[in-house]
C-alpha positions in Angstrom: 3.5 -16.6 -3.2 1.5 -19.4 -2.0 3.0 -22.2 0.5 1.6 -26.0 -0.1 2.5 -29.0 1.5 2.7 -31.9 -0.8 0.2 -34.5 0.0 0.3 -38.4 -0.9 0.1 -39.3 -4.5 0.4 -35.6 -5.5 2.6 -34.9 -8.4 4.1 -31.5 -9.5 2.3 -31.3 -12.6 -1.0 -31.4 -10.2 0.5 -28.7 -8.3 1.1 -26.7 -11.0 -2.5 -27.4 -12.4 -4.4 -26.9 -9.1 -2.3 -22.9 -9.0 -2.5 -22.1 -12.8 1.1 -21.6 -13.1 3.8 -23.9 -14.7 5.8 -27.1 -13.1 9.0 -25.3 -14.5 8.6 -21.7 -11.9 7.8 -24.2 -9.7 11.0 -26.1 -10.0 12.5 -23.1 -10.7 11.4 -20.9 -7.2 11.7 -24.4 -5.0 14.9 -25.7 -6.8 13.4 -29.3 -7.6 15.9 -31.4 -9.0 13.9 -34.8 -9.2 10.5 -33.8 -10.7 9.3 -37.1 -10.7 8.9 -37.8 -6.9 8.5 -35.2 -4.2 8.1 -35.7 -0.6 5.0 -36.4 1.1 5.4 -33.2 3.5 7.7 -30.8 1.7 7.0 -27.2 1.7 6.7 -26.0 -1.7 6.3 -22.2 -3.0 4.1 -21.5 -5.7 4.3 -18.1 -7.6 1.0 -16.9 -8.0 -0.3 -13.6 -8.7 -1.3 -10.9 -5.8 -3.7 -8.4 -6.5 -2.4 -4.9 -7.8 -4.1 -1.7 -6.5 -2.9 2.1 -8.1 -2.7 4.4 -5.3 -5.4 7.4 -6.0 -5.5 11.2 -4.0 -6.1 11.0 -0.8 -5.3 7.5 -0.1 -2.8 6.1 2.5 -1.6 2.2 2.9 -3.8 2.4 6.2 -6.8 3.1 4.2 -5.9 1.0 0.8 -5.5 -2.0 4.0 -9.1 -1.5 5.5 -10.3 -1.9 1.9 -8.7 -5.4 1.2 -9.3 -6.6 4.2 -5.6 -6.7 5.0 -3.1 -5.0 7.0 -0.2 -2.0 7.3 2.6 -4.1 7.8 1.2 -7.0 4.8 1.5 -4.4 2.5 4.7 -3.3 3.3 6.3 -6.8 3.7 4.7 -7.4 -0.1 6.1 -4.1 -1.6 9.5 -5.2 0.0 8.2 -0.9 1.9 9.2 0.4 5.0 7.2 3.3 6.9 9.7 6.1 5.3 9.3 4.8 1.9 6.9 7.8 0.4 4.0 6.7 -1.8 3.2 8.3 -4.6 -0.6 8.8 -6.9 -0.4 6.3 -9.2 2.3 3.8 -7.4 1.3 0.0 -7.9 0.6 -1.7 -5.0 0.6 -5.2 -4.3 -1.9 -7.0 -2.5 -0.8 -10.0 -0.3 -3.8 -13.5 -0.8 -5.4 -14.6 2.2 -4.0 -18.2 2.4 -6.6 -20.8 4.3 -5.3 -24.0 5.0 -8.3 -26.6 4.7 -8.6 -28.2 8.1 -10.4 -31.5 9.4 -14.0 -31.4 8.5 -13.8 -27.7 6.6 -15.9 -27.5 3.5 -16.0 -24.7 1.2 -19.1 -23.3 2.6 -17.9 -22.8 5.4 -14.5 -21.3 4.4 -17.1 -18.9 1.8 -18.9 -18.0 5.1 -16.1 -17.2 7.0 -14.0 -15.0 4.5 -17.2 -13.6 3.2 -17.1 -14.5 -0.5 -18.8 -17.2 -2.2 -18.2 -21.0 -3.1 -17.8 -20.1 -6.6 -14.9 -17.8 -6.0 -13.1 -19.2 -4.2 -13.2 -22.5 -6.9 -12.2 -20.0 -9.8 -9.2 -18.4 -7.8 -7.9 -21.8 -7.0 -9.1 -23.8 -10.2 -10.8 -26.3 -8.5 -11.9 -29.1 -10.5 -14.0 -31.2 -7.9 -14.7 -29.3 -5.0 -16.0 -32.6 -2.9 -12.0 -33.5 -3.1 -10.5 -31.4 -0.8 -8.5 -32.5 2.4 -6.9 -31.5 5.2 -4.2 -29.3 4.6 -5.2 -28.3 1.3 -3.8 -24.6 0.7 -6.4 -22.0 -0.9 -6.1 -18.8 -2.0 -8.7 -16.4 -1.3 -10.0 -13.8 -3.6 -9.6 -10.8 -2.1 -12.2 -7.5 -2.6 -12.3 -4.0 -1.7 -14.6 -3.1 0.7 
């Protein structure tokens, strides 16, 4: 899940656009009842994808962590785990998105730079049609990669 804040002249059909998923899980996950206006400023959940990882010999959610980048407890909180909850070779995994939040002034190089991917993917994980039109608050999902 992705959170985004609805911005000024946004509609949900944009929403839905800028995620690549429909206006109708959208409604459905945020219980939307006029889809014509929403509020500058609500919270809305989008259901996007995480990344799936199959567990292989040897591996333990510590080290499956340090190769996404991410942490113990993310993983956990995702799979709905708790520390007792035995993992198995071949269990599916889900990877929690790093979520940036564009800030005053941020461009995507810098963002790129800072999460160490590249301009490009970051515009194909979030569908980005013009990357020169992104404001403050803008959510973005960032690819992640295994180390």
């Amino acid at each position: 899940m992705v959170i985004h804040v609805v911005q000024s002249g946004e509609t949900l059909w944009q929403i839905a656009y800028q995620y690549q998923v429909s206006a109708a899980s959208i409604t459905n996950l945020n219980d939307l009842a006029n889809l014509d206006r929403l509020e500058v400023g609500r919270v809305l959940l989008i259901p996007i994808s995480d990344v799936i990882h199959t567990v292989k010999p040897g591996e333990t959610i510590e080290v499956i962590a340090e190769k996404y980048g991410t942490t113990y407890e993310d993983i956990l909180e995702a799979n709905q785990m708790t520390t007792s909850t035995p993992l198995h070779i071949g269990k599916t995994l889900k990877i929690p998105p790093i979520i940036h939040t564009i800030a005053q002034g941020e461009t995507l190089w810098m963002v790129a730079r800072f999460y160490g991917t590249t301009i490009n993917r970051i515009i194909e994980a979030n569908k980005i049609q013009n990357p020169n039109l992104l404001y403050p608050g803008a959510v973005l999902v960032i690819p992640r990669e295994q180390k």
